[in-house]
C-alpha positions in Angstrom: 38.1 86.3 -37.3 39.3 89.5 -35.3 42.1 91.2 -36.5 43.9 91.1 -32.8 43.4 87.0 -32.9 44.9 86.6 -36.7 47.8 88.6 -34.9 48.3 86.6 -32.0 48.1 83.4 -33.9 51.1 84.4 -36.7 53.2 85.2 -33.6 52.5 81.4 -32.3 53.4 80.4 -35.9 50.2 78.8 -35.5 48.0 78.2 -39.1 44.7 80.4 -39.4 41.7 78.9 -39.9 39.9 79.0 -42.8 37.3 81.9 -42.9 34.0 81.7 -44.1 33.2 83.8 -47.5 30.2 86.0 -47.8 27.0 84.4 -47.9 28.4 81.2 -47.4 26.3 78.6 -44.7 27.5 78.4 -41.6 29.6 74.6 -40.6 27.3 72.4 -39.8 28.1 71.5 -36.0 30.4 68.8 -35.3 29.2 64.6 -33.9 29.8 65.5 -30.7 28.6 68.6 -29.9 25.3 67.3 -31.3 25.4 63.7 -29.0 26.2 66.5 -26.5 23.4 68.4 -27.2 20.8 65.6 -27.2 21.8 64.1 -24.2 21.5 67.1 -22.4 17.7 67.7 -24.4 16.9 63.7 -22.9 14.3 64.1 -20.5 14.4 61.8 -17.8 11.3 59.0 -18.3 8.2 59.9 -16.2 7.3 56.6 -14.2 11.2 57.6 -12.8 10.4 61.0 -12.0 7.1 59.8 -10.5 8.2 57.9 -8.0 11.6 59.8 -7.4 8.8 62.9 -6.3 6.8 60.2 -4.6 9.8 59.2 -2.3 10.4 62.2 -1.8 6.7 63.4 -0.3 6.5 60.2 1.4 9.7 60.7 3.7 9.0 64.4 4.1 5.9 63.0 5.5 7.5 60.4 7.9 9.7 63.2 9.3 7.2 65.3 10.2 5.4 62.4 11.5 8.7 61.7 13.8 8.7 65.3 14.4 5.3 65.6 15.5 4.6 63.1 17.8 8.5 63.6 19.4 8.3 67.2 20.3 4.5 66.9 21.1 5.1 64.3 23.8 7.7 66.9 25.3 4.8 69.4 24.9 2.2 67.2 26.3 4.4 66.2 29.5 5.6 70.0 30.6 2.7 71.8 29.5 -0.5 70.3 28.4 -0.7 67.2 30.7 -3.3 65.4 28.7 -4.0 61.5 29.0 -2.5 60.9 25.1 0.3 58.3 26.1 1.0 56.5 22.5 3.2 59.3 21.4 6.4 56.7 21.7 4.2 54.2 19.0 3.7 56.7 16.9 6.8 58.4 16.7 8.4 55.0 16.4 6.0 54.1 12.9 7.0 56.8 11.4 10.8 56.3 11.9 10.4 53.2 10.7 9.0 53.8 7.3 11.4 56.8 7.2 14.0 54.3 7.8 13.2 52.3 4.9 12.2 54.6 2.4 15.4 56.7 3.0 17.3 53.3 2.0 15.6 53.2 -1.4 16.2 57.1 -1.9 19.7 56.9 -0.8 20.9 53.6 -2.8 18.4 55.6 -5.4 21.4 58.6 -5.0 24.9 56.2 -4.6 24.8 57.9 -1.5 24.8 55.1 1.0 28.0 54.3 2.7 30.3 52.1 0.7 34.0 51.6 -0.5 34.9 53.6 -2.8 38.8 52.7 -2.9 38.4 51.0 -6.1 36.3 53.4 -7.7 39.2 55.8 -7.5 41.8 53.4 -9.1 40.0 51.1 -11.4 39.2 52.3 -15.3 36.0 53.5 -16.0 34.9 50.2 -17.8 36.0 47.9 -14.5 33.9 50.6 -12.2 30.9 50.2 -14.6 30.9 46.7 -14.0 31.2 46.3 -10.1 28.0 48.8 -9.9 26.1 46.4 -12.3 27.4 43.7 -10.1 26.7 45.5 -7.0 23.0 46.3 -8.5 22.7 42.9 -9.3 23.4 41.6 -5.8 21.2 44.3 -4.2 18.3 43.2 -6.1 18.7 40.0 -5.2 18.2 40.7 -1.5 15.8 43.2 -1.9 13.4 40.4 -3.9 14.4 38.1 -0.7 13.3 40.6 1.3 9.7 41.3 0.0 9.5 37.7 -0.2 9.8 37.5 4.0 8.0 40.9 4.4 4.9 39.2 2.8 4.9 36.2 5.3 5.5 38.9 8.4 2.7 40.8 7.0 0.5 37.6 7.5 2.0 37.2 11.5 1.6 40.9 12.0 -1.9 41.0 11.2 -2.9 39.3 14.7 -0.5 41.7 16.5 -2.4 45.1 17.6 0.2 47.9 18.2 -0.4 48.7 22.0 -2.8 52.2 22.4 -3.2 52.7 18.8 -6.0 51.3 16.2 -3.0 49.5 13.9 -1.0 46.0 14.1 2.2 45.6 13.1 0.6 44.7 9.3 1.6 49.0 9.5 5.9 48.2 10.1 6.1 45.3 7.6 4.3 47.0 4.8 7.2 50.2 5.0 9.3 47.4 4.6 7.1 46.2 1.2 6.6 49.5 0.1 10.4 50.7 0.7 12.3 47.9 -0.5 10.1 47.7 -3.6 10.3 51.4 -4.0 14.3 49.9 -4.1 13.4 47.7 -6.1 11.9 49.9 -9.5 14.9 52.1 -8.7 17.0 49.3 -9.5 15.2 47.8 -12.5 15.4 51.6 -14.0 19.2 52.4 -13.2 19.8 49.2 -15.0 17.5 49.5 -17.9 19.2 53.4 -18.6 23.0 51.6 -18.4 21.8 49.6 -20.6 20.8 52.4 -23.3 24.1 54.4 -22.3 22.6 56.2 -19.5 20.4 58.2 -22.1 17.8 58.5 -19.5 20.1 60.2 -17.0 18.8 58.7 -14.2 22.4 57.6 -12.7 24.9 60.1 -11.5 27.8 58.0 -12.4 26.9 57.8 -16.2 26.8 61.3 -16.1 29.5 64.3 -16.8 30.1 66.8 -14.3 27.5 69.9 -14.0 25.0 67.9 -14.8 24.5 65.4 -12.1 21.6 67.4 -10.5 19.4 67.5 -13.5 17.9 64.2 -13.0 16.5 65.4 -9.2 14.8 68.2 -11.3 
């Protein structure tokens, strides 16, 4: 202990601590600090970081595709004057399955629109339980869903999307593949509440600073 901080600490009347003789082994670190310390060591499991980076490549891939085709058709009209006229059909595909694959990776997030009045009211413990409850009553909807995309995939089969070489069989499987991309995310947020959000793959279990490490 410095000589300047035993000084300070008389003037507070506060007690010094108790200082370490030579040779002596340093404290052993205390609980917490070392619950701290794993929890920031626990890596976040790989099938979740899989398919979080999957998502992710996936709706780059339908932006660009909604990109593409939009400003090409601009292109196409003013400049290039070709006889490509499916740039609408396209365009249109991939803003469907950006649609629903942003819904998985933004329920994924907490960042789809909801109330949050409660959330800054209500004790920790009585907000823990509305998200299980809310979870709970998403993936009840989202199995319903899949359930009706499946027989839509067997109608859109015998519907050919006009000027292209697809039938609709292309919109109702972002729907599959979206909302049961939604689907695993739910099944894993609830699996890592259950273990005490060791997995860190929910924002809300986690302490400030480091809510961004699970995106890593």
């Amino acid at each position: 202990m410095k000589i300047s901080e035993a000084f300070h600490a008389t003037l507070a009347g506060q007690p010094l601590p108790p200082q370490r003789g030579k040779g002596e082994p340093l404290p052993a670190s205390m609980p917490d600090d070392d619950e701290a310390g794993a929890r920031r060591e626990a890596p976040v499991v790989w099938p979740a970081r899989l398919l979080y980076r999957a998502n992710q490549a996936a709706l780059v891939a339908a932006l660009a595709v909604v990109l593409a085709f939009t400003v090409g058709q601009v292109v196409d009209r003013y400049l290039l004057k070709s006889s490509f006229d499916t740039y609408d059909q396209f365009a249109r595909i991939g803003l469907v399955w950006l649609t629903f694959l942003g819904i998985a990776a933004g329920i994924r997030d907490r960042a789809n629109v909801r109330i949050e009045l409660l959330n800054h009211f209500a004790p920790q413990r009585l907000r823990g339980v509305v998200n299980v409850v809310l979870d709970l009553c998403t993936l009840a909807v989202s199995v319903l869903l899949v359930v009706v995309g499946v027989r839509l995939m067997e109608v859109g089969s015998f519907q050919t999307i006009m000027g292209t070489a697809f039938s609709y069989d292309v919109m109702y499987l972002a729907l599959l593949v979206g909302i049961g991309t939604l689907i695993a995310y739910l099944l894993l947020r609830l699996a890592n509440r259950l273990t005490g959000g060791r997995f860190r793959l929910d924002p809300e279990l986690e302490p400030e600073g480091e809510q961004d490490d699970h995106r890593a």
